[in-house]
C-alpha positions as CSV (number, residue, x, y, z in Angstrom):
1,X,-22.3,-26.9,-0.3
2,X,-20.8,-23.8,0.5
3,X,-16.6,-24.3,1.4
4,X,-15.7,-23.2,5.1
5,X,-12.9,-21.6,6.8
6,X,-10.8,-25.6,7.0
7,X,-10.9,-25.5,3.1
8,X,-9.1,-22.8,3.1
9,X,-6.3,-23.4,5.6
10,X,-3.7,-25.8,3.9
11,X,-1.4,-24.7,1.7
12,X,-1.9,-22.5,-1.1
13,X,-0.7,-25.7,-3.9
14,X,-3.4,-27.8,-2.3
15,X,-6.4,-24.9,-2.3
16,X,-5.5,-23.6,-5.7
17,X,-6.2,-27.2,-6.6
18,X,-8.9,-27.7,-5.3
19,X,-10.9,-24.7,-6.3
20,X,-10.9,-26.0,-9.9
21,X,-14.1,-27.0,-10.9
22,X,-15.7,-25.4,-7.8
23,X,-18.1,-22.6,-7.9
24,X,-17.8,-18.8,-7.4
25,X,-20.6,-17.3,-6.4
26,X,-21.4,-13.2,-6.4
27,X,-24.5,-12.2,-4.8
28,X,-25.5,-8.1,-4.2
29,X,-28.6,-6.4,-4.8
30,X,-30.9,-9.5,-5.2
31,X,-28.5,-10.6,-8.1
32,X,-26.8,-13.8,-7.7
33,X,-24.2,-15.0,-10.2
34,X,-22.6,-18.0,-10.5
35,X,-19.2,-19.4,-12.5
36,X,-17.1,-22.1,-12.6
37,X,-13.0,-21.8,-11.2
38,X,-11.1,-23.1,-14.5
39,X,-7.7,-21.8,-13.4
40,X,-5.9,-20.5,-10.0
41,X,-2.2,-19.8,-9.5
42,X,-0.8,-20.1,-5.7
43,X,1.4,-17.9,-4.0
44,X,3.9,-18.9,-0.7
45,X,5.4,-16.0,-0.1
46,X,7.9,-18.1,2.4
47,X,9.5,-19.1,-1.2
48,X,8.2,-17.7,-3.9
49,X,9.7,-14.2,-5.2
50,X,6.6,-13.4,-7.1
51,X,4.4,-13.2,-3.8
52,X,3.3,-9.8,-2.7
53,X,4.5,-10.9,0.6
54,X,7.4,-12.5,-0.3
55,X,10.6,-11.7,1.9
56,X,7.8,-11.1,5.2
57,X,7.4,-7.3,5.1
58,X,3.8,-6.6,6.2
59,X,2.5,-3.7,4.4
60,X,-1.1,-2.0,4.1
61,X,-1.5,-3.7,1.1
62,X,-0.5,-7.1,2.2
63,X,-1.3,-7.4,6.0
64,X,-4.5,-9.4,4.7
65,X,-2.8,-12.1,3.6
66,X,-0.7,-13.0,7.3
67,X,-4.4,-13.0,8.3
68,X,-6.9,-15.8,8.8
69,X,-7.4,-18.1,6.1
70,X,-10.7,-17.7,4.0
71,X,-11.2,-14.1,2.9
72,X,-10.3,-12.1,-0.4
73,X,-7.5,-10.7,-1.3
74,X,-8.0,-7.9,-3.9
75,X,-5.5,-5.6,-5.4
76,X,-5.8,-3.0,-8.6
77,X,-2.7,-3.7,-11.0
78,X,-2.1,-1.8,-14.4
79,X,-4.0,1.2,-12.8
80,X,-7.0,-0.1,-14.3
81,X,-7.8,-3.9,-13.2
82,X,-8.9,-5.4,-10.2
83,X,-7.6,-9.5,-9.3
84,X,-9.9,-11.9,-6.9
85,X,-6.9,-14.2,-4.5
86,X,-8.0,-16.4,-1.7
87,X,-5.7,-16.1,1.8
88,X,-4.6,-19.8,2.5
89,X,-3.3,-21.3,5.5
90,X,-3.2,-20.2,9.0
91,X,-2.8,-16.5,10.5
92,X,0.8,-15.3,10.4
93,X,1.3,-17.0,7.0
94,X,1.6,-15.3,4.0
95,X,0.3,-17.5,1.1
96,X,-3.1,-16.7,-1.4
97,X,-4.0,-18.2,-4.4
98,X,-5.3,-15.9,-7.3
99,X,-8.1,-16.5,-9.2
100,X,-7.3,-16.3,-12.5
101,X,-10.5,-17.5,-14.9
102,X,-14.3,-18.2,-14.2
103,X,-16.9,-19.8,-16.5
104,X,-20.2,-18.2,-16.5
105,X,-23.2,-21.0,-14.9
106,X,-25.8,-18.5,-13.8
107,X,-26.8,-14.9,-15.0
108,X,-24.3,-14.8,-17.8
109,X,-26.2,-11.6,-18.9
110,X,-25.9,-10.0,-16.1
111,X,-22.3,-10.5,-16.1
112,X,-22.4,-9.5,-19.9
113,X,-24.2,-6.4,-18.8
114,X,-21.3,-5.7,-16.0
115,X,-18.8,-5.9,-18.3
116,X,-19.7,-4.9,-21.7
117,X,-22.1,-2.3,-20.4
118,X,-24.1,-4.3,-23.5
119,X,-27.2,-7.1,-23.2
120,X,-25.8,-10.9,-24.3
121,X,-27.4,-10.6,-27.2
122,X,-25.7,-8.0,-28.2
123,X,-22.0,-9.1,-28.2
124,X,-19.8,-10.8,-30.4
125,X,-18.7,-14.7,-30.3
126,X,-15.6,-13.4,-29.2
127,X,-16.5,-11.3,-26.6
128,X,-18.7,-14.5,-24.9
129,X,-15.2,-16.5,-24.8
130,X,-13.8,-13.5,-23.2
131,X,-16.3,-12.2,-20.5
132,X,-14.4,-13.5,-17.9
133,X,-10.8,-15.9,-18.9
134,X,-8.9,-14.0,-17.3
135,X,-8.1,-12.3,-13.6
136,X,-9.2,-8.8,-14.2
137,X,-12.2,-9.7,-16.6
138,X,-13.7,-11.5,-14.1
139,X,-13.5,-8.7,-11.3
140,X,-15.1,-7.2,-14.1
141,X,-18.1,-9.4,-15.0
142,X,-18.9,-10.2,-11.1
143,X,-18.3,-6.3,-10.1
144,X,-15.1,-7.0,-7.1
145,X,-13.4,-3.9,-6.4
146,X,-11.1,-2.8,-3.9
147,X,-13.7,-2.8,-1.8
148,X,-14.3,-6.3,-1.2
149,X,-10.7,-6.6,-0.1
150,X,-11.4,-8.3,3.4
151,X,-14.2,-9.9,2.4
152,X,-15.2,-13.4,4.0
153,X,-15.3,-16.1,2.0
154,X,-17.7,-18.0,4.7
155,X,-20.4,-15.3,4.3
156,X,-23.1,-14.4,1.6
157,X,-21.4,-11.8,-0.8
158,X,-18.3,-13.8,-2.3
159,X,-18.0,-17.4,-1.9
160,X,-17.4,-20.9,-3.6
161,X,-20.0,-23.9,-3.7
162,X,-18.7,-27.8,-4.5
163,X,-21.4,-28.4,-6.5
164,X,-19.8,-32.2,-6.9
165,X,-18.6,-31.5,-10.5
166,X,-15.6,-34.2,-11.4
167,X,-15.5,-34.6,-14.8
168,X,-12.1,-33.2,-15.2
169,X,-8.8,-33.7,-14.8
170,X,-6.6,-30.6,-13.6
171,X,-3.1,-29.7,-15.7
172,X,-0.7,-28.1,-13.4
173,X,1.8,-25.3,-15.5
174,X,4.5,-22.2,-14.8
175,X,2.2,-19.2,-13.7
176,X,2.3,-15.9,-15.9
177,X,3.5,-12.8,-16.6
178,X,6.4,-13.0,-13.2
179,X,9.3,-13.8,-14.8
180,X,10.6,-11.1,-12.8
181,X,10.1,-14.0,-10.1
182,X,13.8,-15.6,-10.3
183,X,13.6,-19.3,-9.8
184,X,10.0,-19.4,-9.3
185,X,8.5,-18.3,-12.1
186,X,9.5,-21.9,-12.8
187,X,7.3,-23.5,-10.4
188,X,4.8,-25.3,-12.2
189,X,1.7,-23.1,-9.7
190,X,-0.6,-22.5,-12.5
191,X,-3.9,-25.1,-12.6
192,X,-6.3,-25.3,-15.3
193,X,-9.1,-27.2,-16.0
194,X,-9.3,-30.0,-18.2
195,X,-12.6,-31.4,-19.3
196,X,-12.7,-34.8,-19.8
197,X,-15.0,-35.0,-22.4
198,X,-13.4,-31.9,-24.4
C-alpha cells in the first residue's frame, strides 16, 4: 500500500519513525526498484540548529520544505553527493526527515549497475554491504538527483509502500556528522532498524 499525503503530515520524529521498515520505491524507464528504509534522521527546523531551515529564512534551496507535506527534498552536499529527505508536517512548516540508508528488495543489480557502473556479479562482498548504507549511496544506487527535488511522494516516480513488515524493533540515537548543531546534535533523531531475529 502506497503511503499518502496524511502520513506525511505529523511531525518529522513520528514520520522518521515510521518509515523504518517501509519501502522506497524508484521507478523510470520501465525499471522499478525496490528497498527497504533501515535508518532516517528528522529535522524541525523550529528547534533544531542543524536544519537547513532552521532560524525561518526561506531560501531557493529551502522553500520546499515550508511547503506541503509529502514530496522530496534533495540537496547536493560535498560537491559530489546527492541526499533523499521527506517534507513533514503542514505547509508553512519547516521540518523533513532525511533518508539515510535503504536495503536493496528488488533489482539489486540494477542498482549495482547505477552505482558501480559494474553487473552484481561483478563486485566485491564489500561493495554488496555498501551499495546503498548510507544517504548519498543510495541517491546513487536509485539514480535521485537534483532533479527530483519537488518530487511527489503520492505519485509513481519516488515513493514508499507498507508492505506490513514488523519484525523489528527501531533504536532511536544522536544523528551524524552536525556537531556544528549546538544542543541538538544531542537529540537522540537518528532511527535505525533493528531486526528481531538478527
Amino acid at each position: 500500500m502506497k503511503l499518502n499525503r496524511n502520513f506525511y503530515n505529523r511531525d518529522a520524529r513520528i514520520v522518521g519513525e515510521d518509515l523504518i521498515g517501509k519501502i522506497l520505491v524508484r521507478k523510470y524507464n520501465n525499471t522499478v526498484i525496490k528497498a527497504r528504509i533501515v535508518e532516517t534522521e528528522a529535522y524541525i527546523a523550529a528547534i533544531d540548529k542543524a536544519s537547513h531551515g532552521y532560524g525561518g529564512k526561506i531560501t531557493p534551496r529551502t522553500k520546499i520544505m515550508f511547503g506541503p507535506p509529502g514530496y522530496a527534498y534533495v540537496y547536493f552536499i560535498y560537491g559530489m553527493y546527492y541526499c533523499l529527505n521527506f517534507v513533514t508536517e503542514e505547509e508553512g512548516t519547516c521540518s523533513a526527515v532525511l533518508i539515510r540508508a535503504v536495503e536493496p528488495v528488488l533489482n539489486v543489480e540494477e542498482m549495482c549497475v547505477n552505482r558501480y557502473k559494474k553487473h552484481l556479479d561483478d563486485i566485491t562482498k564489500y561493495q554488496k554491504k555498501n551499495i546503498s548504507n548510507g544517504p548519498g549511496k543510495l541517491c546513487n544506487a536509485l539514480k535521485i538527483t537534483i532533479e527530483h527535488n519537488g518530487t511527489d511522494l503520492t505519485g509513481n516516480e519516488i515513493y514508499v509502500e507498507d508492505d506490513g513488515f514488523k519484525d523489528f524493533k527501531v533504536e532511536k540515537s544522536k544523528r551524524i556528522n552536525i556537531d556544528y548543531a549546538e544542543e541538538a546534535k544531542d537529540f537522540l533523531w537518528r532511527y535505525t532498524i533493528h531486526y528481531k531475529n538478527a
